[in-house]
Structures are given as C-alpha cells and as structure tokens.
N, C-alpha and C positions, 0 to 999 in steps of 0.2 A: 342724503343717501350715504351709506358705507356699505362697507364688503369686510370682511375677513380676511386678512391673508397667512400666508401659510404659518407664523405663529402666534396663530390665535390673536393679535390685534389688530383693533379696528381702524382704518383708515377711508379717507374721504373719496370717494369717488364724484370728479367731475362728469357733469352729463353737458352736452351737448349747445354750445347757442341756438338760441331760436334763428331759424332758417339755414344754420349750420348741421351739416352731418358731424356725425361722432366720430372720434378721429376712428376708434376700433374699424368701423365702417370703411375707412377710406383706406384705411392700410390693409385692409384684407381685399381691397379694389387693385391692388399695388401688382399682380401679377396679369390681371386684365390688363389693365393701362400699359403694359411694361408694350406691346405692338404698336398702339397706334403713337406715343409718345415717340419710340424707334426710327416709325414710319415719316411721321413730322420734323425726324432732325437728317432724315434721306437727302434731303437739299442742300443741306447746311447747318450749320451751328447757330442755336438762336436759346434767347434768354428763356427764366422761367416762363414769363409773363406770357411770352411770344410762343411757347408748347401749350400752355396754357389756354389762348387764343386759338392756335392750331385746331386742340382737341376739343375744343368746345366744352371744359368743365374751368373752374376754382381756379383760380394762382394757387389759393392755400394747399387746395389738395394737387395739385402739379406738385407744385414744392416739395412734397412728401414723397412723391413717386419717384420727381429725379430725385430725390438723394438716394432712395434705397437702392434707383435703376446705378449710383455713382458707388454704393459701398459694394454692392455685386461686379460690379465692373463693366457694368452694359454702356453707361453714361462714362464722358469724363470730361473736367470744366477747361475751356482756353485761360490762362494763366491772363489775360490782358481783362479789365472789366471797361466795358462800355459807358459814356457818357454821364448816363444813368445810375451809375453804378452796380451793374450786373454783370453777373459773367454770362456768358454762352458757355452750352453744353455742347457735346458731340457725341455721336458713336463712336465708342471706344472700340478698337482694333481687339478682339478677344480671339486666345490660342482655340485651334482646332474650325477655326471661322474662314 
C-alpha cells in the first residue's frame, strides 16, 4: 500500500499487525486514556506495564499514552528505574492545578 505525500511521492505505508491496532488508532485513543491512566497513578507512581495492567489495555499502547501524557506534562518519570528496568511515572504537579 502507499499514500502520496505532500510532494507528490510515494511512500510506504505500514498497516497494522494482525491482532494489533494501528498506531493512528491508538494515538487518537491518547486524549480518552489521558483520565483513567491519571486516575491509576492517584496511588502512586507505577511502571508502564503496571498503568497498563491498571487500565486493562496494551503495554504497547500504554507506552504511547504516557509518553504523550510526559511531553504535555501531565506524566513525569522518577529518575531511579526499577529492578526490571523501568521507570515509574507520576502525576506531574502542573501550574494553575
């Protein structure tokens, strides 16, 4: 499959794995998620895996959420990674809050 882009060539568009959503799909999911992911770190700071678990979808598609909820500033990582090699996220403290 290709698409056109804006000067006139063509380029490859990747579709989706089988049983995987297309990324388009999940980042346009990124402002839904952005509550109950919020809501899941009210407790505590806890890894992707473990928001992921929380919310009942994807690590992959977690993954994608905090980063976007970390470049908005709603997320932000503890500098220390876990065991595992993960870091924990937090509610980041944002002005006017």
């Amino acid at each position: 499959m290709t698409a056109t882009n804006g000067n006139g060539h063509h380029a490859a568009v990747k579709t989706a794995e089988p049983g995987r959503r297309d990324l388009r799909e999940i980042v346009r999911d990124e402002q839904l998620m952005r509550r109950p992911i919020l809501a899941a770190l009210a407790d505590g700071p806890l890894t992707v895996p473990e928001i992921a678990a929380a919310i009942e979808r994807p690590a992959h598609e977690a993954m994608i959420w905090v980063m976007g909820l970390r470049k908005y500033g709603w997320v932000a990582e503890i500098k220390e990674v876990t065991d595992e090699g993960y870091y924990r996220y937090r509610v980041a403290e944002r002005e006017g809050s």
